[in-house]
VEXDREN-2710 file (C-alpha; in Angstrom, 1 decimal):
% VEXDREN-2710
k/r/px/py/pz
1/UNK/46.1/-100.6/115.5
2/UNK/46.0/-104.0/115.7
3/UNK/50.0/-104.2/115.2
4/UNK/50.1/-102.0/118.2
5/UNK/48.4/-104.1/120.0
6/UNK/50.4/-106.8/119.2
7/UNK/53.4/-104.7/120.2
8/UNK/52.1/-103.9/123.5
9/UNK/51.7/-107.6/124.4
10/UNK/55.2/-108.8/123.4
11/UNK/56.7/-106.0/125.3
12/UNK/54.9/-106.9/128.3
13/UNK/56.5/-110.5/127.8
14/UNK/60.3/-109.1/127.0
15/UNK/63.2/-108.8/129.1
16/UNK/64.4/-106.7/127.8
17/UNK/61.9/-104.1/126.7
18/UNK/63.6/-101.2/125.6
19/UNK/64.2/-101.8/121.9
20/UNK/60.4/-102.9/121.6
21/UNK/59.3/-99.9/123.7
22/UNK/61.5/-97.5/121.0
23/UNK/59.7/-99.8/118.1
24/UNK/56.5/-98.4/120.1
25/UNK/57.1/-94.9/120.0
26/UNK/58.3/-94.5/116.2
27/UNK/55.1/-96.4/115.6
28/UNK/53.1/-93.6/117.4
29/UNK/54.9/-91.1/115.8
30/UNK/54.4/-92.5/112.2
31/UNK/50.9/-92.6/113.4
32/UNK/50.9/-89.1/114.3
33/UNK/52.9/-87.6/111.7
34/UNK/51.1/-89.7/108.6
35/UNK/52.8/-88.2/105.1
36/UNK/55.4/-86.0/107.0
37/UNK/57.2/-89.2/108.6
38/UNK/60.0/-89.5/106.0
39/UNK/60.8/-85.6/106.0
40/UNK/60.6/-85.5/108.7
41/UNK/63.3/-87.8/109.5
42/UNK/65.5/-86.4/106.4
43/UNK/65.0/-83.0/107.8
44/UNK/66.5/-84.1/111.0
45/UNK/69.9/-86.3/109.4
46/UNK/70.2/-83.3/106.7
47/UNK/70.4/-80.5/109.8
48/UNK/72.0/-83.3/112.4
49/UNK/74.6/-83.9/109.7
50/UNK/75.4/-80.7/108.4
51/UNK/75.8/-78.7/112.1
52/UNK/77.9/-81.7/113.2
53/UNK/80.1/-81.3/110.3
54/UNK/80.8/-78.0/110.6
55/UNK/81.2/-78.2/114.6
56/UNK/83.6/-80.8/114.9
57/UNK/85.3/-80.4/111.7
58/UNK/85.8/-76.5/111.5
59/UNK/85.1/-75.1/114.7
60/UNK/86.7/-77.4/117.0
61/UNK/88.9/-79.4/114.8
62/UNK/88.6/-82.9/116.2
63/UNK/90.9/-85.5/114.8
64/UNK/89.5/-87.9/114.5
65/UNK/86.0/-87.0/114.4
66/UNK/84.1/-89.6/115.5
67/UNK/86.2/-89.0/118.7
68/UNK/83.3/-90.2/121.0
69/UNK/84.9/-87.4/124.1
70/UNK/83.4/-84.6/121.8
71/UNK/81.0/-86.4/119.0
72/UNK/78.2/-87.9/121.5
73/UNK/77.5/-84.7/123.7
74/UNK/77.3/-82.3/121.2
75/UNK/75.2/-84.7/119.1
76/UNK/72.7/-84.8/122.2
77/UNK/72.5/-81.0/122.1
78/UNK/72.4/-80.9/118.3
79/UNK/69.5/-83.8/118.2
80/UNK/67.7/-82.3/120.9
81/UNK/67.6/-78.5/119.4
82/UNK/66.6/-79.7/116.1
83/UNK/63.6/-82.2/117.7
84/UNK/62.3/-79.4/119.8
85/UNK/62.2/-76.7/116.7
86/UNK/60.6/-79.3/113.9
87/UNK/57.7/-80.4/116.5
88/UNK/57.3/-76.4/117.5
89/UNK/56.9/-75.7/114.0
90/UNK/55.1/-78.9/112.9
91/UNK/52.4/-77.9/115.7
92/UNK/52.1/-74.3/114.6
93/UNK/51.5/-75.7/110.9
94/UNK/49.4/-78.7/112.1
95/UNK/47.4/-75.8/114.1
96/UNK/46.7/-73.6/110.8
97/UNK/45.7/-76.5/108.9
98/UNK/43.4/-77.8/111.4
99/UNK/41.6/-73.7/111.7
100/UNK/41.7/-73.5/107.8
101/UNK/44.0/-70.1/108.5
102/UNK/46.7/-69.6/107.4
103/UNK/49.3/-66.6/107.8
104/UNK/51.1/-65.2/105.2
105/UNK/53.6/-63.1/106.1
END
C-alpha cells in the first residue's frame, strides 16, 4: 500500500506519466489477482503466441512476419479476445470460490 502511495505521488510530479500510470495498473492487478498473477500472464504469451503464429505464418503467410502492416492489428484483436475471456472466467471462478459452490459439470 504504501508503495502505491508512493507511486501515486511521483506520478503526480512526472511529465510524463504514462509509463508510471501502467506501473500503477499492473500493481493493482497483482494486487487483485494475488497467486494467479504469473499464470496469468503465461496464459496470455502461451495463447498470444501460439494464435499469432499460426495467423500470420500459416493462414496469411506474411514474409516477414514481424511485418508491422499485419503483426500489430491483429495482435490488438488477439490481446484483446484473450484479456476479455481470462477475466470472464477468472470472475466466474473467483465467484464460486467466494460462495463455497462449485459446479461440476
Amino acid at each position: 500500500l504504501l508503495l502505491l502511495l508512493l507511486l501515486l505521488l511521483l506520478l503526480l510530479q512526472a511529465p510524463n506519466p504514462i509509463p508510471l500510470l501502467l506501473l500503477l495498473l499492473l500493481l493493482l492487478l497483482m494486487l487483485m489477482l494475488q497467486g494467479m498473477f504469473l499464470h496469468t500472464l503465461l496464459i496470455i504469451a502461451v495463447c498470444t503466441s501460439s494464435v499469432m503464429a499460426w495467423a500470420l505464418l500459416l493462414v496469411i503467410g506474411v514474409r516477414p512476419w514481424w511485418n508491422a502492416q499485419y503483426l500489430i492489428p491483429i495482435l490488438g484483436m488477439v490481446l484483446g479476445n484473450t484479456i476479455s475471456g481470462i477475466s470472464v472466467g477468472l470472475a466466474a471462478v473467483m465467484e464460486e470460490f467466494s460462495t463455497g459452490r462449485f459446479i461440476l459439470v
